[in-house]
N, CA, C and O of each residue as an XYZ file, in Angstrom:
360
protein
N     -15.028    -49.997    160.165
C     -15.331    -51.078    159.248
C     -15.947    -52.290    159.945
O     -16.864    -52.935    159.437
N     -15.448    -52.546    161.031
C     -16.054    -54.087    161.532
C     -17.668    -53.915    162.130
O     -18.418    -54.881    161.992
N     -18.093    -52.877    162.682
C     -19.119    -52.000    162.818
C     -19.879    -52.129    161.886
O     -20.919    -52.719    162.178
N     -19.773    -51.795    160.819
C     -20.550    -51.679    160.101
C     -21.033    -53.228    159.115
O     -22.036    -53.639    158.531
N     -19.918    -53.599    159.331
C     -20.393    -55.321    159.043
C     -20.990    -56.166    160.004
O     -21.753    -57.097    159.747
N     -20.422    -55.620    161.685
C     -21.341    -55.938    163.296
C     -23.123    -55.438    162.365
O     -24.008    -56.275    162.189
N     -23.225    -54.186    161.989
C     -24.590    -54.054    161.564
C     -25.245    -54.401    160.767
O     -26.441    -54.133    160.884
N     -24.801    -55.137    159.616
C     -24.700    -55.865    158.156
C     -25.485    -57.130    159.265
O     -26.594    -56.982    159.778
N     -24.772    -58.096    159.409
C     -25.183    -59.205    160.282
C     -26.193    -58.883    161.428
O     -26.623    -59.964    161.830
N     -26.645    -58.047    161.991
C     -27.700    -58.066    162.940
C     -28.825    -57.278    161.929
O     -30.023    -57.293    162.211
N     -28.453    -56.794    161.079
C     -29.989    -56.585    160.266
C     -30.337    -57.754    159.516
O     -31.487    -57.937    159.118
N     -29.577    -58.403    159.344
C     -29.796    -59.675    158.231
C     -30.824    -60.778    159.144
O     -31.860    -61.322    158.761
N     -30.088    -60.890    160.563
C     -30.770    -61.606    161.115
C     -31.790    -61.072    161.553
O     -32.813    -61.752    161.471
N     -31.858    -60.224    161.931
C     -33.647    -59.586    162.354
C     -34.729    -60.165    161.071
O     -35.790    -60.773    160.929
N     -33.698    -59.543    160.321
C     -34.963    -60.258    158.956
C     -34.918    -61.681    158.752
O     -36.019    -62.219    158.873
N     -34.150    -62.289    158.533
C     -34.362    -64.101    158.774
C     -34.733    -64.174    160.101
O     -35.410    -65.180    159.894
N     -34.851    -64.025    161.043
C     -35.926    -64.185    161.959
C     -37.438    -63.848    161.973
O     -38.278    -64.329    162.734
N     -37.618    -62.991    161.055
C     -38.611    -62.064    160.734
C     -39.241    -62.991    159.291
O     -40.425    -62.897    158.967
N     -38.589    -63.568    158.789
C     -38.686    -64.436    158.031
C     -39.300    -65.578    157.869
O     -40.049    -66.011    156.994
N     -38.676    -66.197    159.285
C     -38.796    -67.745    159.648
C     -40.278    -67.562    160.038
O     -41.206    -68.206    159.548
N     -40.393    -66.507    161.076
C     -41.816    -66.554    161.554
C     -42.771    -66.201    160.753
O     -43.921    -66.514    161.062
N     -42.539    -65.529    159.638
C     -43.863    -65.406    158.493
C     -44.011    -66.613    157.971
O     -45.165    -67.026    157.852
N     -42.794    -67.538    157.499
C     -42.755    -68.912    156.795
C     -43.531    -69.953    157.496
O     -44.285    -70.722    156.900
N     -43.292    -69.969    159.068
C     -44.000    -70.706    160.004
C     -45.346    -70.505    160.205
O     -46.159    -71.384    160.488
N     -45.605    -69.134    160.030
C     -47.168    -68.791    160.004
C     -47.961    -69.204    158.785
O     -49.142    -69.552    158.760
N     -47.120    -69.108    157.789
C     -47.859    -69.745    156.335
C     -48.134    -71.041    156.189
O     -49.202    -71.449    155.732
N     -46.929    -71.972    156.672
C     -47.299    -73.386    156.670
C     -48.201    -73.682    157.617
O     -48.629    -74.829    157.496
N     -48.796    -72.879    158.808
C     -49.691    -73.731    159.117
C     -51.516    -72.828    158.597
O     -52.563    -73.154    159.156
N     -51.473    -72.128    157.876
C     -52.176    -71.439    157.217
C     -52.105    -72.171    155.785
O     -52.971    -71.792    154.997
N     -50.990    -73.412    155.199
C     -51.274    -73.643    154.001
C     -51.312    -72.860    152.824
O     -51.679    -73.031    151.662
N     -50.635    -71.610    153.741
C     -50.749    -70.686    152.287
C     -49.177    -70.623    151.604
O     -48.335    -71.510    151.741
N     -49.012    -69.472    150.907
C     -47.732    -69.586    149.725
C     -46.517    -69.831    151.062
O     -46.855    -69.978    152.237
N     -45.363    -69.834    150.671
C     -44.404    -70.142    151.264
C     -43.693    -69.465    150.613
O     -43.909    -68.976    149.504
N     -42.147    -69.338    151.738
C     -40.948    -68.579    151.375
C     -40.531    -69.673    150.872
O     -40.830    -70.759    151.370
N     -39.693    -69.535    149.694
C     -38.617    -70.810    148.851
C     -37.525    -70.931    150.135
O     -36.990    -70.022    150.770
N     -37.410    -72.219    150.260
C     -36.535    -72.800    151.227
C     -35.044    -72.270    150.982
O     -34.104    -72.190    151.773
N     -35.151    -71.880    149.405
C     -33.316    -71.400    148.682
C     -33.232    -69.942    149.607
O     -32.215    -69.771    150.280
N     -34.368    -68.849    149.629
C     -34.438    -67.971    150.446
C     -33.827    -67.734    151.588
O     -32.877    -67.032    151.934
N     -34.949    -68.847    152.382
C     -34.307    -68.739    153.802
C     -32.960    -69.375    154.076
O     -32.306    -68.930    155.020
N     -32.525    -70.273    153.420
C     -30.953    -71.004    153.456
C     -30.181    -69.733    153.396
O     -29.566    -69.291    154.367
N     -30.248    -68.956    151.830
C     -29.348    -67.869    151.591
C     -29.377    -67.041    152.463
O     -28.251    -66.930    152.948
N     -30.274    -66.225    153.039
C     -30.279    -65.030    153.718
C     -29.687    -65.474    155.260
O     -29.297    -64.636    156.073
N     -29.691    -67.133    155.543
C     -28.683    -66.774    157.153
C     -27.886    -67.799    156.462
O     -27.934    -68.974    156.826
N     -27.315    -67.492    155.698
C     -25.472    -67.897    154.716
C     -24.958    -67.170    154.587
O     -23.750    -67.236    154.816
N     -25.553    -66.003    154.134
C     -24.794    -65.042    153.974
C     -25.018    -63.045    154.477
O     -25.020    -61.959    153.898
N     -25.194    -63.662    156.073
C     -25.664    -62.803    156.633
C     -26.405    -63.201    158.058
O     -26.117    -63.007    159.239
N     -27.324    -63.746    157.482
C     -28.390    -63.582    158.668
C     -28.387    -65.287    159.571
O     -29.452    -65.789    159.930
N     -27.038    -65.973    159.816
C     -27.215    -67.039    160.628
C     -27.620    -67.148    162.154
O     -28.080    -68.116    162.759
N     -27.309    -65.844    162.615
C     -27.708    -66.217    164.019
C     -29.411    -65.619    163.868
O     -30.033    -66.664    164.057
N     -29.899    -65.108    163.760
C     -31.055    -65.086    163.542
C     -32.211    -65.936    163.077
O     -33.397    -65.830    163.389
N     -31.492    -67.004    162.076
C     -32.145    -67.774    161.637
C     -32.191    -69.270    162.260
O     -33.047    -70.133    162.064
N     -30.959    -69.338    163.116
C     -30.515    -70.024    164.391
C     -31.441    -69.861    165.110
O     -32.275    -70.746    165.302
N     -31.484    -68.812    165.602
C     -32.108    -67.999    166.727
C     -33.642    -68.610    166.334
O     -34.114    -69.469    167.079
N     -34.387    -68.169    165.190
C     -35.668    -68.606    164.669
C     -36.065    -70.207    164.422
O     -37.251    -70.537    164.407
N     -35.371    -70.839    164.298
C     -34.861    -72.619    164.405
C     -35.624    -73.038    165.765
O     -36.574    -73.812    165.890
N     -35.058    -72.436    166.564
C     -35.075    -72.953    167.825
C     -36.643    -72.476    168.306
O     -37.694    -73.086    168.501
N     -36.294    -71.309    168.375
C     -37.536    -70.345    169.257
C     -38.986    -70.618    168.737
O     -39.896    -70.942    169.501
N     -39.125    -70.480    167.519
C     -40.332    -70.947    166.730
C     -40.300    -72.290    166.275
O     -41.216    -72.410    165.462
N     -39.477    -73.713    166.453
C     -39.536    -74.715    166.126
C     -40.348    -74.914    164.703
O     -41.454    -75.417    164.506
N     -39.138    -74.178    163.532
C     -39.327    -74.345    162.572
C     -38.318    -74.954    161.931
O     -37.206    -75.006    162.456
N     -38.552    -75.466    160.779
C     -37.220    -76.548    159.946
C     -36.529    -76.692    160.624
O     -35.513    -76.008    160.507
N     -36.616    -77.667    161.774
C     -36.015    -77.807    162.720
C     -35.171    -79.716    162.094
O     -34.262    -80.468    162.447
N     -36.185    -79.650    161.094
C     -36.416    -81.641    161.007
C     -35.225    -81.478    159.701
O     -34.691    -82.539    159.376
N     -34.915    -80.587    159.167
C     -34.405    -80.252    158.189
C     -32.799    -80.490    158.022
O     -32.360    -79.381    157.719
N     -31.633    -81.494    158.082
C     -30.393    -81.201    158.740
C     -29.470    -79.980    157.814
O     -28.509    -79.331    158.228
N     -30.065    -79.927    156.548
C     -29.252    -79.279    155.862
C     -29.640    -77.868    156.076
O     -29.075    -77.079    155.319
N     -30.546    -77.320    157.005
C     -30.798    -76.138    157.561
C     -29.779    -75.969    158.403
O     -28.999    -75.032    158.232
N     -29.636    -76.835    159.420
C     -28.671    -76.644    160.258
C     -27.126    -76.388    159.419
O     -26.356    -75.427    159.430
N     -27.098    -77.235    158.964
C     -25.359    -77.258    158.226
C     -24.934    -75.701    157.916
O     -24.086    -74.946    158.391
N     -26.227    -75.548    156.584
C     -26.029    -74.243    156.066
C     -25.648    -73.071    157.003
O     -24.575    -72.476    156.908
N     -26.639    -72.772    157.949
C     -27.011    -71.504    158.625
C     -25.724    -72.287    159.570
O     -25.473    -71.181    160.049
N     -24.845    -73.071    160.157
C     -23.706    -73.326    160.957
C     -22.456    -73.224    160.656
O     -21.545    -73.213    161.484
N     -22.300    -73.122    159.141
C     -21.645    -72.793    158.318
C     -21.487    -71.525    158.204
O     -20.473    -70.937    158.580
N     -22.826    -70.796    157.490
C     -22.355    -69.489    157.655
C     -22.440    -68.783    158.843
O     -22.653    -67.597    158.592
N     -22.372    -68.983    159.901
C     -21.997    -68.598    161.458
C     -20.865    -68.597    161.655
O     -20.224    -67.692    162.189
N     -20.409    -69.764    161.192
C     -18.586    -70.087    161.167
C     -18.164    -69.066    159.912
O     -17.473    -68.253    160.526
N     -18.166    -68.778    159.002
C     -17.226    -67.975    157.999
C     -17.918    -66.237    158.741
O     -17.108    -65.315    158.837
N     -19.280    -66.025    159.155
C     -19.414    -64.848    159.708
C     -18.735    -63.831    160.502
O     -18.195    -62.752    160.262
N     -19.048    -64.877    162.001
C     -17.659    -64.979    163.111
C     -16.454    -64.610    162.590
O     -16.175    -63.419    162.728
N     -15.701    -65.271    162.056
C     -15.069    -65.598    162.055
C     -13.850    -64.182    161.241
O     -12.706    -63.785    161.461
N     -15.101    -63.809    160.144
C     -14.429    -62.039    159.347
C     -14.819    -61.121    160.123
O     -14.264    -60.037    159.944
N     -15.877    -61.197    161.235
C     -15.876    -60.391    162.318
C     -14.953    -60.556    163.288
O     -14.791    -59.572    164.010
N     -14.456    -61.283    163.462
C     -12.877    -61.587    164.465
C     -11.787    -60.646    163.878
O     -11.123    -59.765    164.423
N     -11.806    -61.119    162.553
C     -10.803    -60.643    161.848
C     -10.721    -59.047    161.518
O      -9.657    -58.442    161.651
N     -11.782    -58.480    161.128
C     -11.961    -57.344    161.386
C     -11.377    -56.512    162.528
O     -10.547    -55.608    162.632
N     -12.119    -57.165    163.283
C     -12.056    -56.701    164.502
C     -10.266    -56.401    165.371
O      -9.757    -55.552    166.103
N      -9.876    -57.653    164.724
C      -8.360    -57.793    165.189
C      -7.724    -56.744    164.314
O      -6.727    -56.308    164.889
N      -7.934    -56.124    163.046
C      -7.165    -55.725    162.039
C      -7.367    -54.078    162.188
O      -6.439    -53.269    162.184
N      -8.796    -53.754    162.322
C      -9.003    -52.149    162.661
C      -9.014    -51.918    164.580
O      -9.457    -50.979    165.242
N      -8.524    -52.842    164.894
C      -8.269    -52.364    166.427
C      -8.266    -50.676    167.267
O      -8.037    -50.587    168.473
């Protein structure tokens, strides 16, 4: 079980990373954009280190604080059922 939620969370973030950098490529192309509700949700509930990870590396919505909150937030409740997991199916 914790495995398979370990894989839940590293596919999520591949794709919000995978994400960030299409979003970053559009804004400076001026073209359509990912809805900001998008990228918030997908590293909330799932994909925070990735989208962490994409924050930094691609210096995107970086200026943004409620990017940070969100995606630090759900890092903290992530972690945190992966601990638990982890402690419970030992």
């Amino acid at each position: 079980m914790p495995y398979l939620f370990l894989l839940y969370l590293l596919i999520l973030s591949l794709v919000a990373f995978v994400l960030y950098g299409i979003d970053k490529r559009r804004a400076k192309r001026r073209a359509y954009r990912i809805p900001e509700s998008a990228l918030l949700s997908l590293g909330f509930f799932g994909g925070a280190v990735g989208a962490l990870a994409a924050m930094q590396t691609l210096r995107h919505k970086t200026k943004h604080w409620y990017f940070y909150a969100v995606n630090i937030l759900g890092l903290a409740w992530q972690m945190a059922l992966l601990v638990l997991l982890f402690l419970k199916f030992k």
